[in-house]
N, CA and C of each residue as an Amber inpcrd file, in Angstrom:
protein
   390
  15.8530000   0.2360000  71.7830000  15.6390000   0.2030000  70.3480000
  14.9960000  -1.1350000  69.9820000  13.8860000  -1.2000000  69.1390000
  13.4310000  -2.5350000  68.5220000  14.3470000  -3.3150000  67.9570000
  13.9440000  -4.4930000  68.1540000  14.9860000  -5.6160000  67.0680000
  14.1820000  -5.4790000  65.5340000  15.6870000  -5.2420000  64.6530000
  15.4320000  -4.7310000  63.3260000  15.3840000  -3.5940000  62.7710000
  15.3380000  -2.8010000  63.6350000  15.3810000  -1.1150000  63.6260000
  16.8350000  -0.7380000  63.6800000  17.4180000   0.4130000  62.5960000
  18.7290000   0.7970000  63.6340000  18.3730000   2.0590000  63.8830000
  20.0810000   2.3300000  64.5170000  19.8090000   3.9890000  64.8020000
  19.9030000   5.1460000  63.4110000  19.3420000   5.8280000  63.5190000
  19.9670000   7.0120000  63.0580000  21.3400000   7.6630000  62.9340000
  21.8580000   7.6820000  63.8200000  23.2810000   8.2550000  64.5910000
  23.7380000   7.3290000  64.6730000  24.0540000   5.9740000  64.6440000
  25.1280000   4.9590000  64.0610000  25.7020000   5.1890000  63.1560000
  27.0070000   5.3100000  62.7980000  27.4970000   5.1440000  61.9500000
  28.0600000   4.0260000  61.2250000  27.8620000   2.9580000  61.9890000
  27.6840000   1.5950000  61.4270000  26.4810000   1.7860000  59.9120000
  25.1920000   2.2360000  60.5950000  24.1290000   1.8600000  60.0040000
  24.0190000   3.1170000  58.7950000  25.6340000   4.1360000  58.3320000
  24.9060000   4.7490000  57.8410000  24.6690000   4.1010000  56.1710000
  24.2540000   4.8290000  54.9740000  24.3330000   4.3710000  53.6490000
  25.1670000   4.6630000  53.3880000  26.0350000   5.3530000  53.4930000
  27.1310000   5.3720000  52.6920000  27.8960000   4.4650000  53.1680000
  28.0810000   3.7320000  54.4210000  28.4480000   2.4970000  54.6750000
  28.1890000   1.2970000  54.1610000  26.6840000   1.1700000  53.7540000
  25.7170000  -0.1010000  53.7540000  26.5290000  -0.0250000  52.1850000
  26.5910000   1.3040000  51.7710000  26.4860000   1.1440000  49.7680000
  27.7570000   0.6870000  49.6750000  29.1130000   0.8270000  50.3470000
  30.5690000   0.4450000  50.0820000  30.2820000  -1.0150000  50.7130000
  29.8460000  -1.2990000  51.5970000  29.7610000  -2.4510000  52.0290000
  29.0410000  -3.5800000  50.5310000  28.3140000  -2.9880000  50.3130000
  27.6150000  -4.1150000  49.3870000  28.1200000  -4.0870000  48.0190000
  29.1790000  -3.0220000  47.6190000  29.8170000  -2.6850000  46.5900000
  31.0130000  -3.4450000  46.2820000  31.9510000  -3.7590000  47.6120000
  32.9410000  -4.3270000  47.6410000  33.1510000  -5.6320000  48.2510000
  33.0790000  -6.7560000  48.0230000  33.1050000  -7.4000000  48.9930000
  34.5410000  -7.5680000  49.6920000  34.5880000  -7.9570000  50.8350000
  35.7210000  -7.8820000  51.5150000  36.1460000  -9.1500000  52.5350000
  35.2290000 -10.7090000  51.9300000  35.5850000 -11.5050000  52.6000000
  35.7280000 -12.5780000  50.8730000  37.2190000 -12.7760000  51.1600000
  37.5330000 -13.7790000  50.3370000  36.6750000 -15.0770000  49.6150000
  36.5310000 -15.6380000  50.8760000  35.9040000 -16.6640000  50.5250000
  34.1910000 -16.4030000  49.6230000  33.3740000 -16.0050000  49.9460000
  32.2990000 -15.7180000  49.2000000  32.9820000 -15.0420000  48.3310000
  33.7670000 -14.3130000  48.0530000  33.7980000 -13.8370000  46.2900000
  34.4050000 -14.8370000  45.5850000  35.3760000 -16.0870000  46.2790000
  35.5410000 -17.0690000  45.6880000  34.5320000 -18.0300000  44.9350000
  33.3960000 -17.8730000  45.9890000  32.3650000 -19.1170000  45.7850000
  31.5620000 -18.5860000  44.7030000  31.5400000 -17.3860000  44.9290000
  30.0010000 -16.6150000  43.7820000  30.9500000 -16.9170000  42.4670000
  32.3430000 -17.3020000  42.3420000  32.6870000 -17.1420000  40.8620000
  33.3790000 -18.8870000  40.4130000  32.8500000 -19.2510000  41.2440000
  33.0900000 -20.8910000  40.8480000  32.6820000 -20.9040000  39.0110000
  33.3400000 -21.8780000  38.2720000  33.0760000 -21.9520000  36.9030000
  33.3270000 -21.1120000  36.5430000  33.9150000 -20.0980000  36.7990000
  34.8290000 -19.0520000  35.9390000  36.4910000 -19.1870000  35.9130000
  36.9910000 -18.5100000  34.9480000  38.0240000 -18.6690000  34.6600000
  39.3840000 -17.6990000  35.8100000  40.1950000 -18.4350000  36.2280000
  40.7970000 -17.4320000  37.3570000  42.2180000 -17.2260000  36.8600000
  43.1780000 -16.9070000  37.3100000  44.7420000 -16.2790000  37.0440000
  44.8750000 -16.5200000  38.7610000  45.8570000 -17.3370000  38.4000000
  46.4680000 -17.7090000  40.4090000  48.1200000 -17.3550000  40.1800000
  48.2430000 -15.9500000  40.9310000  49.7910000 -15.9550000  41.0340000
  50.4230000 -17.0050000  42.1260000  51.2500000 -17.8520000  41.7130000
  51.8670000 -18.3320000  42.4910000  53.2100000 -17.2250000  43.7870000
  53.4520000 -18.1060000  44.9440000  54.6210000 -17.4030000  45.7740000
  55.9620000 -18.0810000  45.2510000  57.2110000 -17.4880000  45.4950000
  57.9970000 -18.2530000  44.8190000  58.5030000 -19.5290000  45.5900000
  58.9410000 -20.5100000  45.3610000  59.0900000 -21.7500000  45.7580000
  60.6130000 -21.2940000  46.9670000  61.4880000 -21.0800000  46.7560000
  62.6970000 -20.8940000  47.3550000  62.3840000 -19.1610000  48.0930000
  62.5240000 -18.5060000  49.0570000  62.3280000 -17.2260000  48.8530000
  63.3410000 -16.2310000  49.3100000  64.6340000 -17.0160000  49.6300000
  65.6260000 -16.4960000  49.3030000  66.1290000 -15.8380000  47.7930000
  65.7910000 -17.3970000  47.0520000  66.3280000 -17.2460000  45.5040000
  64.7730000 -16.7110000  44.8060000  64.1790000 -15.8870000  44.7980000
  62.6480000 -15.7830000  44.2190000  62.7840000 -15.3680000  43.0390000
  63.2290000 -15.8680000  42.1620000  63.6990000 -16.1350000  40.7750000
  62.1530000 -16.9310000  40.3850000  61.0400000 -17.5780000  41.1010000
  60.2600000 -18.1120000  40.6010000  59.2540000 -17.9920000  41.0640000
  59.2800000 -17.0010000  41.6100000  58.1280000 -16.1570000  41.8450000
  57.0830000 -15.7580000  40.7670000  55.7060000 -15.5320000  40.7040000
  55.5960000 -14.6840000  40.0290000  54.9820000 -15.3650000  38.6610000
  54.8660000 -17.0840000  39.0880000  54.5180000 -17.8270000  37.5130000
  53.0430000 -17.4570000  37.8990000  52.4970000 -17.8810000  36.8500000
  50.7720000 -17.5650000  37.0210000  50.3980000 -18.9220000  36.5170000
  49.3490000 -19.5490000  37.1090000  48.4860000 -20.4180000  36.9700000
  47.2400000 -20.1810000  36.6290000  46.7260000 -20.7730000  35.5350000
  45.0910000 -19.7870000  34.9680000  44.5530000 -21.0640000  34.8710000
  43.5410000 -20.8050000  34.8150000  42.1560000 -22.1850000  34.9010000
  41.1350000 -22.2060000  35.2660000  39.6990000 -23.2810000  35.5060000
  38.5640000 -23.0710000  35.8330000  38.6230000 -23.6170000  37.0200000
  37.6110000 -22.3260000  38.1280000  38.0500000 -22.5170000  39.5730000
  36.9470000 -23.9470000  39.7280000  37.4980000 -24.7320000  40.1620000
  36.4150000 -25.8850000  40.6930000  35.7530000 -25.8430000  41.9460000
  36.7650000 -25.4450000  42.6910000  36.1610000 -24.8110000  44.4710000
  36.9720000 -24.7600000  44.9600000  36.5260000 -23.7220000  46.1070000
  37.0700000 -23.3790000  47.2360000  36.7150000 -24.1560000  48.6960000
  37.5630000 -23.4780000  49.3920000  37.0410000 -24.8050000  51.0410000
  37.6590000 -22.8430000  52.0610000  37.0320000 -23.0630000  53.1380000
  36.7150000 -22.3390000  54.2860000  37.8080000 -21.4860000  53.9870000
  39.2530000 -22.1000000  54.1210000  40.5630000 -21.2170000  54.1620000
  41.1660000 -20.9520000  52.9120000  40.2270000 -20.8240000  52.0230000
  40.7040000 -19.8950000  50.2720000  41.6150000 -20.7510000  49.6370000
  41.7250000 -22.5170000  50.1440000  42.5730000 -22.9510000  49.2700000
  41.5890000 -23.2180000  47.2420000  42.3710000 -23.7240000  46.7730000
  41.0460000 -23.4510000  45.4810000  41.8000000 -25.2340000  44.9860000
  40.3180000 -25.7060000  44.0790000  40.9810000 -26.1850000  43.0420000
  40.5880000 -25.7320000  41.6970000  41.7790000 -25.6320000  40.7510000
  41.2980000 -25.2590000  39.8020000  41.7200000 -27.0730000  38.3900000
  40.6690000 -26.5090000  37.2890000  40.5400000 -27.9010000  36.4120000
  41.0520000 -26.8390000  34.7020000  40.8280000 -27.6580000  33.6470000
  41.8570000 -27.2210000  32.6630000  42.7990000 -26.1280000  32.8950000
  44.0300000 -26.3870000  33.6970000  44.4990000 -25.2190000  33.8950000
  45.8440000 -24.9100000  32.8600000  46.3350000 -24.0480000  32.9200000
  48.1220000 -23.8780000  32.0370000  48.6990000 -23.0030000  33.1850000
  49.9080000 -22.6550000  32.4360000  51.1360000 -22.0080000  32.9610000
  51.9080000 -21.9920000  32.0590000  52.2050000 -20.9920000  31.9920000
  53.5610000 -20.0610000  30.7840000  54.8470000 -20.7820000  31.0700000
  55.0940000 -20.8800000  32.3740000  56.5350000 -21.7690000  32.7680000
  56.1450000 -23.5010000  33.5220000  56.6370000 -23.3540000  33.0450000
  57.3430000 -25.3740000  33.7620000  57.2280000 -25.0930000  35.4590000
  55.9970000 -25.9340000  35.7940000  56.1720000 -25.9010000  37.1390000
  56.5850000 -27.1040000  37.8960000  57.3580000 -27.3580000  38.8490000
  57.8440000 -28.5580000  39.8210000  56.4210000 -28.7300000  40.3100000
  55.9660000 -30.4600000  39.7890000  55.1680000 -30.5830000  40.6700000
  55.2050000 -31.0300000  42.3450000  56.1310000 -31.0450000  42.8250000
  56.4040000 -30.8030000  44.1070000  56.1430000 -29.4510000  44.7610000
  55.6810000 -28.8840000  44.0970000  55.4160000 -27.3010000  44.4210000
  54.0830000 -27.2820000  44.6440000  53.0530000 -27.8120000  43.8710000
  51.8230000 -28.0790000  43.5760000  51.0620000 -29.1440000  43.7150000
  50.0700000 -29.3920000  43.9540000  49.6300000 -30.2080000  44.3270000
  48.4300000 -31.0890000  43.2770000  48.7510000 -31.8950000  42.3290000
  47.8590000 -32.2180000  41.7310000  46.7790000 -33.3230000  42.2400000
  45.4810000 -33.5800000  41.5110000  44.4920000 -34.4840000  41.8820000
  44.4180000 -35.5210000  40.8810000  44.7550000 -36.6250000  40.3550000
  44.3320000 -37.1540000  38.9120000  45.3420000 -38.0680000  38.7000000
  45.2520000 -37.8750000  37.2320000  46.7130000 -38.9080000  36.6900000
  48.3940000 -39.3170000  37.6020000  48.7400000 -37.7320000  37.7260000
  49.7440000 -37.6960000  38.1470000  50.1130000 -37.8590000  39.9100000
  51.2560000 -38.4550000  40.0910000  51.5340000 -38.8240000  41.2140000
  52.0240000 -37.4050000  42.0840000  51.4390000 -36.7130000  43.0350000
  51.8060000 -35.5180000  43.6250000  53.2530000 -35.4180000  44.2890000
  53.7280000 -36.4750000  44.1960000  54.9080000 -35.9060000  45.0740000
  56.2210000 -36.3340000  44.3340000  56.1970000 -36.1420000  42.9090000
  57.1760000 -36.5090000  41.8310000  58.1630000 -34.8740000  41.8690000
  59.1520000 -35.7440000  41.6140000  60.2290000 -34.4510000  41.9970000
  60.4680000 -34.1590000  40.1860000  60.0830000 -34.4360000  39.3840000
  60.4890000 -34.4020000  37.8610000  59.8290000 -32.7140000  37.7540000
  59.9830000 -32.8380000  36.5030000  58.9110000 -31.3510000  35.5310000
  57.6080000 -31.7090000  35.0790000  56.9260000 -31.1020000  34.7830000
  55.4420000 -31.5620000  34.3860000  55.2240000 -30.6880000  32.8460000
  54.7070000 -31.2200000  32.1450000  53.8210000 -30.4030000  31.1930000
  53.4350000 -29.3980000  31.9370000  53.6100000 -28.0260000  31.3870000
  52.3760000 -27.1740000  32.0890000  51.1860000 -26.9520000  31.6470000
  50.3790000 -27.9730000  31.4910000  48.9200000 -27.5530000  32.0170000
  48.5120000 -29.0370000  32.2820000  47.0390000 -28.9310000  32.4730000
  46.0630000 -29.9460000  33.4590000  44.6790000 -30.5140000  31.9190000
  45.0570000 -30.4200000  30.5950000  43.9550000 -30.7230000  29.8240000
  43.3960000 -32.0980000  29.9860000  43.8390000 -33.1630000  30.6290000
  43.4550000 -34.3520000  30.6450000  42.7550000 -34.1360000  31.8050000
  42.0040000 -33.4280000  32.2480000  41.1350000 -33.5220000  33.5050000
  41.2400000 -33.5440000  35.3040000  42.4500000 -33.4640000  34.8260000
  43.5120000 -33.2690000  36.4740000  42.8780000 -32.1380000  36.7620000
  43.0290000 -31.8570000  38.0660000  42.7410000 -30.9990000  39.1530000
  43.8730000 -30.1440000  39.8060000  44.0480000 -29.0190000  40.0230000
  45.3570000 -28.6950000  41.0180000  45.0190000 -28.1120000  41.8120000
  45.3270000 -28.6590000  43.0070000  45.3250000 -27.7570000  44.6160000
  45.9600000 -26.8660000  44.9900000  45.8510000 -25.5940000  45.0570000
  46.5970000 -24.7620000  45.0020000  46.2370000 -24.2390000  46.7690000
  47.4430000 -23.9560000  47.4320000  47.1910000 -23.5800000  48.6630000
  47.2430000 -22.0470000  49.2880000  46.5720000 -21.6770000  50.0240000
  46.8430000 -20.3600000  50.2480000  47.5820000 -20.2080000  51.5700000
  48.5460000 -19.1770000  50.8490000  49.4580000 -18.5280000  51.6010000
  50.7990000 -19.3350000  51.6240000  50.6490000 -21.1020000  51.4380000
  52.0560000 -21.2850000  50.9620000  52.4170000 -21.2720000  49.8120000
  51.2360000 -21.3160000  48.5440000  51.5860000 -21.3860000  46.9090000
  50.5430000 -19.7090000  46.4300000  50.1710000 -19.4200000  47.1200000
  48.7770000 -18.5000000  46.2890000  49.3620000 -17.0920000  46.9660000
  49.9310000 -16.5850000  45.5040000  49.8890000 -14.7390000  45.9350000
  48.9510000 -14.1550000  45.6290000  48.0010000 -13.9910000  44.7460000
  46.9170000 -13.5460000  44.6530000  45.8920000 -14.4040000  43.4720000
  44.6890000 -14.2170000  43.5960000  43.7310000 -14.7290000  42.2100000
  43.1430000 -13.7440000  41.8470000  43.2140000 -13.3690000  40.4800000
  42.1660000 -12.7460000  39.7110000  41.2260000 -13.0040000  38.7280000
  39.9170000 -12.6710000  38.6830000  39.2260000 -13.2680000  37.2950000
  39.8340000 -12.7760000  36.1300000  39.4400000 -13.6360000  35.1120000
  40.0910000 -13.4620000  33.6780000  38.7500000 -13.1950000  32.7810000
  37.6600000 -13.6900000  33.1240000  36.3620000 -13.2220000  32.8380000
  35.3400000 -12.4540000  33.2610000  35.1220000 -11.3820000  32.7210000
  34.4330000 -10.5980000  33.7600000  32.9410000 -10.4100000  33.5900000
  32.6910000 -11.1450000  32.8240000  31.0850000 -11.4340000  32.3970000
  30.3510000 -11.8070000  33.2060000  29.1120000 -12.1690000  33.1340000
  28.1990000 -12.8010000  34.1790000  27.5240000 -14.3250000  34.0580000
């Protein structure tokens, strides 16, 4: 077979493959990156997960970036509940490894690192515009 050509009888190569393929994406990271400067919703995991009583807070804000392994930072962010910043990881004013309560949100220009898979249950956009 030529290079650049496929088969026919692949079913790799068929369209109805190519069209779900290009419909959905299915690697994290690039759908992270294509939506940089948009607004995201980061479920947090719960901190204790025996007691997961705190599970389940949501973190919303503008994604600043991502890095290879889907950690994100996000900038003006909030939260409905009081988060331990020992849980989280801020960039800015605040000292990251303060065992106190924090305001919940980031309006003074702070940054938060949010990690995946030890703080990040899922992200969703909150804007779905272009």
């Amino acid at each position: 077979m030529e290079e650049g050509k496929t088969d026919a009888t692949c079913p790799v190569a068929s369209s109805s493959t190519v069209a779900a393929a290009a419909a959905a994406p299915t690697d994290p990271f690039q759908f992270l990156a294509r939506h940089i400067q948009r607004r995201v919703a980061v479920t947090l995991l719960p901190l204790d997960p025996v007691n997961a009583q705190d599970g389940g807070v949501v973190v919303s804000g503008t994604l600043l970036s991502v890095d290879d392994l889907c950690n994100v930072f996000l900038r003006n962010w909030t939260c409905a509940n009081s988060v331990t910043v020992s849980a989280i990881e801020t960039a800015g004013p605040l000292q990251p490894r303060k065992k106190t309560r924090t305001e919940a949100s980031g309006e003074g220009g702070e940054s938060l690192r949010l990690i995946r898979g030890a703080q990040i249950a899922s992200i969703a956009l909150l804007d779905f515009g272009e």
